[in-house]
Backbone as CSV, one residue per row, in Angstrom:
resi,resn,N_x,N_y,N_z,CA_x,CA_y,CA_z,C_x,C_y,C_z
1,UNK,107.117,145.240,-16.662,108.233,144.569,-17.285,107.871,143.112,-17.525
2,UNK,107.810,142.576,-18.496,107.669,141.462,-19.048,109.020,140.814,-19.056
3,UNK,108.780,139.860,-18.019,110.282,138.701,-18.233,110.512,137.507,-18.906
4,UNK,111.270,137.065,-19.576,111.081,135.836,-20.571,112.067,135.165,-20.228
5,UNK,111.601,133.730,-20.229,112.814,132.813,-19.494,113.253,131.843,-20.901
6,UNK,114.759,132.250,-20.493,116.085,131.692,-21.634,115.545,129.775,-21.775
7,UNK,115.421,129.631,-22.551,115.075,128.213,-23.117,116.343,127.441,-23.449
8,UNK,117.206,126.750,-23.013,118.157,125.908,-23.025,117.629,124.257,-23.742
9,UNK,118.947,124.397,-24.316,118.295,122.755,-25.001,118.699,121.832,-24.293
10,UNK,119.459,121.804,-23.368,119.874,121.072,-22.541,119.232,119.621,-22.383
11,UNK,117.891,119.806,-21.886,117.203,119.065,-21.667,117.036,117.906,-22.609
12,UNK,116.544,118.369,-23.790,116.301,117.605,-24.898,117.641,116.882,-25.703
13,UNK,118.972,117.491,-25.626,119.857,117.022,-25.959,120.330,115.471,-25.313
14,UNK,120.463,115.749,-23.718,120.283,114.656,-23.087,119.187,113.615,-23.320
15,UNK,118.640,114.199,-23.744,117.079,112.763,-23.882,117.770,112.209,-25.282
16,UNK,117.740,112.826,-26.143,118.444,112.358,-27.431,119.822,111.189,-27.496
17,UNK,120.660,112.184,-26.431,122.433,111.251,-26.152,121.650,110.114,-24.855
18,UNK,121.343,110.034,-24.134,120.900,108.977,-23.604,120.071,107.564,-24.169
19,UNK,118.695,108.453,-24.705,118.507,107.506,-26.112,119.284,106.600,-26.728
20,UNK,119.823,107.762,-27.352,121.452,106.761,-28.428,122.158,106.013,-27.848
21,UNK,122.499,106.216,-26.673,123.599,105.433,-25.791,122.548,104.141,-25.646
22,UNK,121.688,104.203,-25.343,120.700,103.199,-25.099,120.541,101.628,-26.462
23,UNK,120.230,102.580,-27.060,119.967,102.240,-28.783,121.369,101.106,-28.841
24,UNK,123.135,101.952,-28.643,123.735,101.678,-29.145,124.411,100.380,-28.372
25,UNK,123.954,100.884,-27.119,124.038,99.096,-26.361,123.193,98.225,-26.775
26,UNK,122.058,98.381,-27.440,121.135,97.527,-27.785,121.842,96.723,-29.348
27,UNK,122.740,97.042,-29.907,123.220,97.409,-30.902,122.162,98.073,-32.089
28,UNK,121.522,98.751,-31.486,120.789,99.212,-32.364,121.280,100.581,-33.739
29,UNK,122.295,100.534,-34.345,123.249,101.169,-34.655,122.406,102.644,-35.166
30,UNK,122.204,102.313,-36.255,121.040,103.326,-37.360,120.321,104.046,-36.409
31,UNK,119.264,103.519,-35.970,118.461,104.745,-34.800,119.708,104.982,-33.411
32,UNK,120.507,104.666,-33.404,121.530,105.529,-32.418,121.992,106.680,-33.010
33,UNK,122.525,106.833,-34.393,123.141,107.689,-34.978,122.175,108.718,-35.044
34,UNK,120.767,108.573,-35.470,119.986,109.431,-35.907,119.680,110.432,-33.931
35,UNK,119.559,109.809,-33.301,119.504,110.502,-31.858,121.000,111.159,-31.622
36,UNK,121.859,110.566,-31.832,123.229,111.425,-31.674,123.101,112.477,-32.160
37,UNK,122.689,112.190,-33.722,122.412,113.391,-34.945,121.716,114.408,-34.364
38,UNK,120.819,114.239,-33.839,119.836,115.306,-33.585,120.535,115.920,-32.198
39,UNK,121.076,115.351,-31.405,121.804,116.065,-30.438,122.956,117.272,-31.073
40,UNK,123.372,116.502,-32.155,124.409,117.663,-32.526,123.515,118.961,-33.720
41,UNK,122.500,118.153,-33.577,121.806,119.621,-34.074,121.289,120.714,-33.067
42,UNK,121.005,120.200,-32.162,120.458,121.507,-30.850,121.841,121.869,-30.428
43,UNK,122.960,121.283,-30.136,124.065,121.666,-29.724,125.281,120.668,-30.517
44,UNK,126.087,122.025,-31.300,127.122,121.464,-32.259,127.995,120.796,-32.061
45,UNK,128.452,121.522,-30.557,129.839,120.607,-30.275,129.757,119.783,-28.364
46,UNK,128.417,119.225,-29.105,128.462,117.864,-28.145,129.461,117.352,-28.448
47,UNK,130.454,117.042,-27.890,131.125,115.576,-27.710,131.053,114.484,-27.599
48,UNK,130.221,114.398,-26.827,129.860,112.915,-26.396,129.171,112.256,-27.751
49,UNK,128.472,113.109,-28.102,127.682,112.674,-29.436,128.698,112.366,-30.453
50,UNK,129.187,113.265,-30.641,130.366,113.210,-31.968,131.294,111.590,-31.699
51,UNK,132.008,111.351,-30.295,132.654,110.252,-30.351,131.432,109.145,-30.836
52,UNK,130.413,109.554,-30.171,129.940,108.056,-30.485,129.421,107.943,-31.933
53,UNK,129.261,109.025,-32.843,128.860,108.543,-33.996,129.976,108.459,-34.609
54,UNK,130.861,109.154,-34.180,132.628,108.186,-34.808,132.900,107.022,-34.367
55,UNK,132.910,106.449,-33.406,132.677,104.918,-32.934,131.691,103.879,-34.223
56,UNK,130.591,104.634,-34.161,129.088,103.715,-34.829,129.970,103.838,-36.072
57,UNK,130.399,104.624,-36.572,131.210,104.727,-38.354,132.004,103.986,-38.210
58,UNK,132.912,104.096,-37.014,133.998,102.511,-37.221,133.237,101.827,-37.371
59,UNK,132.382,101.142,-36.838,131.645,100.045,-36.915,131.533,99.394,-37.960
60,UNK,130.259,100.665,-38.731,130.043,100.373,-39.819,131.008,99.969,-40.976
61,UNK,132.135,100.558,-40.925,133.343,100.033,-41.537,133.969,98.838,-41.424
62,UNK,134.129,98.720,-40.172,134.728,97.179,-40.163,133.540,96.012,-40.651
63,UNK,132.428,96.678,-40.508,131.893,95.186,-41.466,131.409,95.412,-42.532
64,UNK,132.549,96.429,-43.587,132.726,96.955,-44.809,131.100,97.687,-45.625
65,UNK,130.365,98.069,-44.742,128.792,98.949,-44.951,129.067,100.469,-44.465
66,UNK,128.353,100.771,-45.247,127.976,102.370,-45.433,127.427,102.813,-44.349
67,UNK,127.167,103.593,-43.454,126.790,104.250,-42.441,125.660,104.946,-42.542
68,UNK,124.214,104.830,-41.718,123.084,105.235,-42.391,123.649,106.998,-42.662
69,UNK,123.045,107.693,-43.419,122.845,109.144,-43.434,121.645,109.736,-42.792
């Protein structure tokens, strides 16, 4: 019997949302979003990710600029 062990993204998601959180105290806005981004690509309904790239979009709004894509 060949056993195969379940691969969770777990890991990498956190490296990503920690990153960003990092980034976004730095105000590093643009490369925060893009690490959030990629968190909500291994897992959709991060939260944590989602507020904060809704946060970084306020941002970007109140000082009337476009939000990287």
């Amino acid at each position: 019997m060949i056993h195969t062990a379940t691969v969770t993204p777990w890991p990498i998601v956190s490296a990503y949302f920690d990153r960003g959180f990092a980034l976004t105290e730095a105000r590093q806005y643009a490369a925060a979003l893009g690490d959030y981004r990629r968190a909500l690509k291994q897992v959709p309904d991060h939260a944590d990710s989602k507020k904060w790239i809704d946060q970084i979009v306020s941002i970007y709004q109140m000082l009337n600029k476009a939000a990287p894509k």
